[in-house]
N, C-alpha and C positions, 0 to 999 in steps of 0.2 A: 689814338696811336695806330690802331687797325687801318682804320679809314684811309690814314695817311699811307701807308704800303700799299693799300692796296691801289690807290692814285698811282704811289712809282710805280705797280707793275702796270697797270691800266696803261697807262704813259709808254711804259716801254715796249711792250707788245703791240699796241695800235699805233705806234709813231711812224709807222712806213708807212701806212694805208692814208694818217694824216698828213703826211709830207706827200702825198701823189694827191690827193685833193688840193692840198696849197697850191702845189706847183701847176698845175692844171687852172687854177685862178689867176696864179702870178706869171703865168707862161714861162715858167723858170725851170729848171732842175732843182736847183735850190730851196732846201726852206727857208721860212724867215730867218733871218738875223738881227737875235736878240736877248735880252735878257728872262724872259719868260719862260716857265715849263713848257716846254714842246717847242721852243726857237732854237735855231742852232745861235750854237755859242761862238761871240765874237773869238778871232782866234787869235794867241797872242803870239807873239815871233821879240824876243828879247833876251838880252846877253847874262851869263850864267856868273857863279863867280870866279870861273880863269876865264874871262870873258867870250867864251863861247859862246854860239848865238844857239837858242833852244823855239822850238816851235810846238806849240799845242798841236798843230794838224798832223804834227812826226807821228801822234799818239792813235792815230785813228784805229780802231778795231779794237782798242781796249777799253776795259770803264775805266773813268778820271775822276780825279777829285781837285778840282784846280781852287786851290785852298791860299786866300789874303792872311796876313798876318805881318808881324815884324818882333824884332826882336828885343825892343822896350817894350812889348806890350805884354804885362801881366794877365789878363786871362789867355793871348793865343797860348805864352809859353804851359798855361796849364791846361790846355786843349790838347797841345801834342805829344801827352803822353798816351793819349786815346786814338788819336790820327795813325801816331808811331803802331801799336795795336794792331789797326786795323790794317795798316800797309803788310806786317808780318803774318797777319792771318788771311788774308784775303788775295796775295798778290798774286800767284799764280792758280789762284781759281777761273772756273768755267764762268761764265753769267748769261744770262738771257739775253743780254745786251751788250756783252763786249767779252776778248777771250784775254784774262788777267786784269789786274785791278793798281793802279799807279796814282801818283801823285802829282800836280803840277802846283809849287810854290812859289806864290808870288809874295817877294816882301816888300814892305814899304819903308825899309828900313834908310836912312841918311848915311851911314856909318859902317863902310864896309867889314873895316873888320868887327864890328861890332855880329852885324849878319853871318858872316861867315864861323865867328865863335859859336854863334846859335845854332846852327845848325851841326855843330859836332857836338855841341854839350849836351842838346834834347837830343843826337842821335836820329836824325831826318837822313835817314841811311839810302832813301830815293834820290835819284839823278838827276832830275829836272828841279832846279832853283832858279830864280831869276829876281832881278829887283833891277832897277834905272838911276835907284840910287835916291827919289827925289821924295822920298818924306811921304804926305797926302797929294802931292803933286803927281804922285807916279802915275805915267800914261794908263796904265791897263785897271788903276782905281777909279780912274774916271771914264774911262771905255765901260765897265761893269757899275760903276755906279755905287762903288763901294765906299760908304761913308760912316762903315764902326768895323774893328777886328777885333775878333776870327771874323772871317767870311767865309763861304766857300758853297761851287758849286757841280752837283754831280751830274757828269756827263757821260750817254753813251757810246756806242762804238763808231755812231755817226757823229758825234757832236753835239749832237742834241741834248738841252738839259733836260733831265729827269726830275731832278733836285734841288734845294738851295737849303744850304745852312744844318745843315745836321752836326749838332754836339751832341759830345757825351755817346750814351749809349744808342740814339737815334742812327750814328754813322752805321755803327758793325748791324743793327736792327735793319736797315736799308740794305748792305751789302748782301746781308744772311738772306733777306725774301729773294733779292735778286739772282742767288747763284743755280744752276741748273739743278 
C-alpha cells in the first residue's frame, strides 16, 4: 500500500519534467493521450441531467476523480458512500497537484430518471453528472475502456492521470498523501 502512494506522488511531482521529455519526442505540447498513469486523460464533453452540456477540461487546475458507475449497479451504489466522504472532506483542500478536489460522473445508466433518483438518494452533492443515456454503449465507457463498475480515474490539475480505481479507503489514502 506504501508502494502504491508513493507511485502517486512520484507520478505527481515528476509529471511536468515527463511531459517536457514527451513532448520534445513527439514535437507536441501535448502529452499523450491516454489511458495510462502519466497519459493525459481523454477529455469528456457530455450533457448533464437538465441537459446541460459539462466538460472535463472546465476542471483544469483541480484534482478529479472522474468516477463510471450507474445506478442498477449494486456495488457502485455501495462505493458512494465512500466517494460521497471523500468529496466532503477533501473538496476544498490544497494538493500537490491540483487547488480543490471534485468529482466527474459518468453513468452508464439507460433510465433517466432512474440516474437522476440516484443521485439524490446516495447524495452525489457534486455538479458534474453526465450519462448519454446508452447502458455499456455509452461513448466515454468505450473511450476509457471501461468494462466493470465502479471505475474511476484520478487526475491532476493537468489532466494527467495519476490513478486508477481507488475503493474503499485507498480513495481518501490517495487524497490524504496528496494534500500539501
Amino acid at each position: 500500500m506504501r508502494k502504491f502512494f508513493q507511485t502517486i506522488l512520484f507520478t505527481c511531482i515528476l509529471i511536468a519534467p515527463v511531459t517536457i521529455i514527451s513532448s520534445a519526442q513527439n514535437s507536441t505540447d501535448e502529452p499523450v493521450i491516454g489511458l495510462n498513469i502519466g497519459n493525459k486523460a481523454p477529455d469528456i464533453i457530455e450533457k448533464g441531467m437538465s441537459d446541460q452540456q459539462f466538460k472535463l477540461s472546465d476542471l483544469k487546475g483541480k484534482l478529479v476523480l472522474i468516477d463510471f458507475w450507474a445506478a442498477w449497479c449494486g456495488p457502485c451504489r455501495r462505493e458512494n458512500p465512500t466517494v460521497v466522504a471523500a468529496y466532503q472532506k477533501f473538496k476544498n483542500s490544497d494538493f500537490k497537484c491540483g487547488k480543490g478536489f471534485t468529482i466527474f460522473s459518468v453513468s452508464l445508466d439507460q433510465n433517466k430518471e432512474a440516474w437522476v433518483s440516484a443521485v439524490a438518494a446516495d447524495k452525489l452533492e457534486w455538479p458534474y453528472h453526465v450519462s448519454d443515456l446508452k447502458y455499456w454503449y455509452a461513448k466515454y465507457a468505450g473511450i476509457y475502456k471501461v468494462n466493470s463498475i465502479p471505475a474511476n480515474f484520478l487526475i491532476d490539475q493537468n489532466g494527467i492521470i495519476i490513478a486508477k480505481n481507488l475503493r474503499g479507503s485507498m480513495l481518501e489514502d490517495a487524497l490524504t498523501q496528496l494534500q500539501k
